[in-house]
C-alpha positions in Angstrom: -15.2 -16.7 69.2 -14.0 -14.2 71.6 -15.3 -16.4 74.5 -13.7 -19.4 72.9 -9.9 -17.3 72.9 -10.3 -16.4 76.6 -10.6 -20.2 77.6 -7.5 -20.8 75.3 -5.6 -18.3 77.1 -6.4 -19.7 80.3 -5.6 -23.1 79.1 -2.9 -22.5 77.1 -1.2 -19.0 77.1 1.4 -19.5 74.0 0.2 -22.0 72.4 -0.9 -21.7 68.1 -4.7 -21.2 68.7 -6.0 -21.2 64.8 -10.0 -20.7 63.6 -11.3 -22.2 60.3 -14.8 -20.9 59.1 -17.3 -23.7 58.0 -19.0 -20.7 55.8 -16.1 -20.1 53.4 -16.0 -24.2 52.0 -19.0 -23.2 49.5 -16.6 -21.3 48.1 -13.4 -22.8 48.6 -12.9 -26.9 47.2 -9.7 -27.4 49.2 -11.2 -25.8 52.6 -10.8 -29.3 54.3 -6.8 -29.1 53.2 -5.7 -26.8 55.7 -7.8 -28.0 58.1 -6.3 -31.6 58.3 -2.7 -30.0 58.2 -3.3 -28.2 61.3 -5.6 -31.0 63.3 -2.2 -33.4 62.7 0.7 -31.0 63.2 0.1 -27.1 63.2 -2.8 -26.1 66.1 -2.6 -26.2 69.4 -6.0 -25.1 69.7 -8.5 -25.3 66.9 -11.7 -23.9 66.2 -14.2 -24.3 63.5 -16.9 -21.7 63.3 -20.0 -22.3 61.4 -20.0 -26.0 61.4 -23.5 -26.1 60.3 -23.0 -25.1 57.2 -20.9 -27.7 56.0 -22.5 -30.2 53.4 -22.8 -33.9 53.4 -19.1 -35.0 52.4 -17.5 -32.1 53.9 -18.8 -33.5 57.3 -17.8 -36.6 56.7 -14.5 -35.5 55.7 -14.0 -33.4 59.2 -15.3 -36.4 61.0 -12.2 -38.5 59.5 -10.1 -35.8 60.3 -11.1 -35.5 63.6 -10.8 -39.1 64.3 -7.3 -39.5 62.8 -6.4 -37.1 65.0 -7.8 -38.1 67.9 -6.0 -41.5 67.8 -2.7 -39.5 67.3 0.4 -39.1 70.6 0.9 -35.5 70.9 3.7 -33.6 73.1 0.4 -31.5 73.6 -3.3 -32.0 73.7 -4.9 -30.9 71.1 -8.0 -28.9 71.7 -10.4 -28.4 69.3 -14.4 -26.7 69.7 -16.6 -25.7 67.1 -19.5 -23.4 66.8 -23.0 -23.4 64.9 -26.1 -21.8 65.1 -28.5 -24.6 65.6 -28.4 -28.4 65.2 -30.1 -30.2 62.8 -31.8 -34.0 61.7 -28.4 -34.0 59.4 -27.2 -37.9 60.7 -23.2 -36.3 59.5 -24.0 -33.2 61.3 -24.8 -35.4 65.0 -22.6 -37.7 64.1 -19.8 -35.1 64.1 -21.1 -33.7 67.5 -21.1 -36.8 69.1 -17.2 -37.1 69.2 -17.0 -33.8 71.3 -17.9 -34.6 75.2 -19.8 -31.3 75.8 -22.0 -28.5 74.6 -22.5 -25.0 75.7 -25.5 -23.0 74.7 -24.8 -19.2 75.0 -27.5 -16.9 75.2 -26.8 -13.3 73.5 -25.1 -10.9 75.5 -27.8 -8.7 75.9 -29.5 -11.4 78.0 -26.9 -11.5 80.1 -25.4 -7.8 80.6 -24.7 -8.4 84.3 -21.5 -10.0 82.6 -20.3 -7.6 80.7 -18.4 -5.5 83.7 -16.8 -8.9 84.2 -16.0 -9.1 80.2 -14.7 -5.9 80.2 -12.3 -6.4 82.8 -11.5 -9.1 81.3 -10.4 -8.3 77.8 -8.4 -4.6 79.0 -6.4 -6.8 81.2 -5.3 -9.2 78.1 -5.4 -6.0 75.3 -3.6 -4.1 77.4 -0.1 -5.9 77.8 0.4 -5.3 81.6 -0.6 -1.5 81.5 -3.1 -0.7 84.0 -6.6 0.2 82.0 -9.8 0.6 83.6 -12.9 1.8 82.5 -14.5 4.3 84.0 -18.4 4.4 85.1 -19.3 6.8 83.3 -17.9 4.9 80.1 -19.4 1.7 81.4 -22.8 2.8 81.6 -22.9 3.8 77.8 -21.5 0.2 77.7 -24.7 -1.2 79.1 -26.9 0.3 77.2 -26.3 -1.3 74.4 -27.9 -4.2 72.7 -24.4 -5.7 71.1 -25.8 -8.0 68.4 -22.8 -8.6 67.5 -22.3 -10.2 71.5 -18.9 -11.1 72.9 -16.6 -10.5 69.9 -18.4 -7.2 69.4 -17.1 -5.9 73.0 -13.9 -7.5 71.9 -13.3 -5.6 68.8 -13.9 -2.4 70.4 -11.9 -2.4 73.5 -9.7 -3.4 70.8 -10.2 -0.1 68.9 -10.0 1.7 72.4 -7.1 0.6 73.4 -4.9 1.2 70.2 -5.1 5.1 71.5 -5.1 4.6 75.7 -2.7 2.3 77.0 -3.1 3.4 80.4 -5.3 5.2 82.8 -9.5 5.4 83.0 -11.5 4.8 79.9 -14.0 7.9 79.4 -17.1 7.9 77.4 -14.8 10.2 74.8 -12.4 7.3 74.5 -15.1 4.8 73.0 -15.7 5.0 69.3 -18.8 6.3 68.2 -21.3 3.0 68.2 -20.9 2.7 71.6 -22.8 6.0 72.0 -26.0 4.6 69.8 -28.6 2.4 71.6 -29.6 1.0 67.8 -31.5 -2.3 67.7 -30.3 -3.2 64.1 -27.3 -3.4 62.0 -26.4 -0.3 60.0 -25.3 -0.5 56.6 -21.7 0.9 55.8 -23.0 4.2 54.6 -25.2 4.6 57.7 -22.5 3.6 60.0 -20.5 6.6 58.4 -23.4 8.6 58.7 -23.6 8.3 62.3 -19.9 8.3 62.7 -19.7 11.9 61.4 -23.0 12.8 63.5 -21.3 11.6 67.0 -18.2 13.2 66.2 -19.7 16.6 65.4 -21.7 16.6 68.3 -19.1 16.0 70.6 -16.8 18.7 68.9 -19.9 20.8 69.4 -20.6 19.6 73.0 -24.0 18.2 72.5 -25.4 21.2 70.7 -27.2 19.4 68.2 -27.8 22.9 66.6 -23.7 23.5 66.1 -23.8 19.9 64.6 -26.1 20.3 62.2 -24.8 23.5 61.4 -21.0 21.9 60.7 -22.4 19.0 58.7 -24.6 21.4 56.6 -28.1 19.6 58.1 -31.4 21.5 58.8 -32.0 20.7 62.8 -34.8 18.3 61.7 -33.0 15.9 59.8 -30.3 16.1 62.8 -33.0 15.5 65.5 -34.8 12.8 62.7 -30.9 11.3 62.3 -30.3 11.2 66.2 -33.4 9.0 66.7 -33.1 7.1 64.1 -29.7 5.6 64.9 -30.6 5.7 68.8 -27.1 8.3 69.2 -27.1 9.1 73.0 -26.4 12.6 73.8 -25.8 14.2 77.3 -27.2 17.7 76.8 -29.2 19.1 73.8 
């Protein structure tokens, strides 16, 4: 999604870009509604995530919208993409991918990191509304090292927590919130990411005595040490 705002912005700097998720009709009968409204009159940029998870005559129902609006005169273009996870031998699922003239495949992010200097670079310059935010190297390498399952609109969302705080100036490593100082292969559950949260913070109020740390958050030093590894926290000293 993230990727798929930046090529809006380049295309089209003001104009309504909206995003419908394919995973809420299950839930929702009229999903299609608001969809239709905004493929004949509302968007200026459209896109629907999840498209594989439509069923049989909710396809077919986006298919008609997307026709009718095709064949509609516009003072703008309408743009519209839409995402999914894998195609399928559904004939309404091709069938709706055949009316858009290209596909792009992209790989995570973490097979691809030489990008994400570039991405960075990127987002602070939209986020930060003219102000002139950089991040540092030091800040950038803890960047690297993670694996960032959640890919582009994972770096998205926290630049966007970063920059609520710094404006201006050089991102530090402080500056970052706490999961971009774990190296964690999978996703933490709520608790856990609270867990870790409190962890990181005490160690940097403690500067990287894990001993202090444990000490402030009532923890022996083994469940610290078991705690650090376990949720891949990066420290600089011990």
């Amino acid at each position: 999604l993230a990727l798929l705002r930046a090529v809006q912005l380049r295309r089209q700097p003001v104009g309504r870009f909206m995003v419908f998720d394919a995973a809420d009709a299950g839930t929702d009968p009229q999903w299609l509604a608001p969809v239709r409204r905004a493929l004949e009159q509302e968007a200026d940029s459209l896109v629907i995530q999840h498209v594989d998870r439509l069923d049989g005559p909710r396809l077919r129902g986006l298919w008609s919208a997307l026709e009718r609006a095709n064949g509609m005169n516009r003072e703008r273009p309408l743009w519209v993409a839409v995402t999914l996870r894998h195609t399928t031998s559904s004939g309404d699922l091709l069938r709706l991918l055949r009316l858009f003239p290209g596909t792009v495949e992209v790989p995570p992010l973490r097979l691809h990191l030489e990008d994400l200097q570039q991405l960075v670079s990127f987002f602070l310059a939209r986020l930060g509304h003219g102000g002139q935010l950089v991040c540092s190297p030091e800040a950038m390498r803890l960047l690297m090292r993670l694996s960032w399952p959640g890919n582009v609109e994972q770096v998205h969302q926290m630049l966007r927590q970063v920059v609520q705080h710094r404006r201006t100036g050089c991102i530090q490593p402080d500056d970052l919130p706490p999961e971009a100082r774990t190296v964690s292969r999978r996703r933490l559950s709520p608790l856990e990411s609270m867990e870790r949260d409190a962890i990181v913070q005490s160690l940097l109020d403690a500067n990287g005595s894990k001993v202090k740390a444990a000490r402030s958050l009532e923890m022996s030093r083994a469940t610290i040490y078991r705690k650090i590894h376990e949720y891949g926290i990066v420290t600089s000293t011990t």
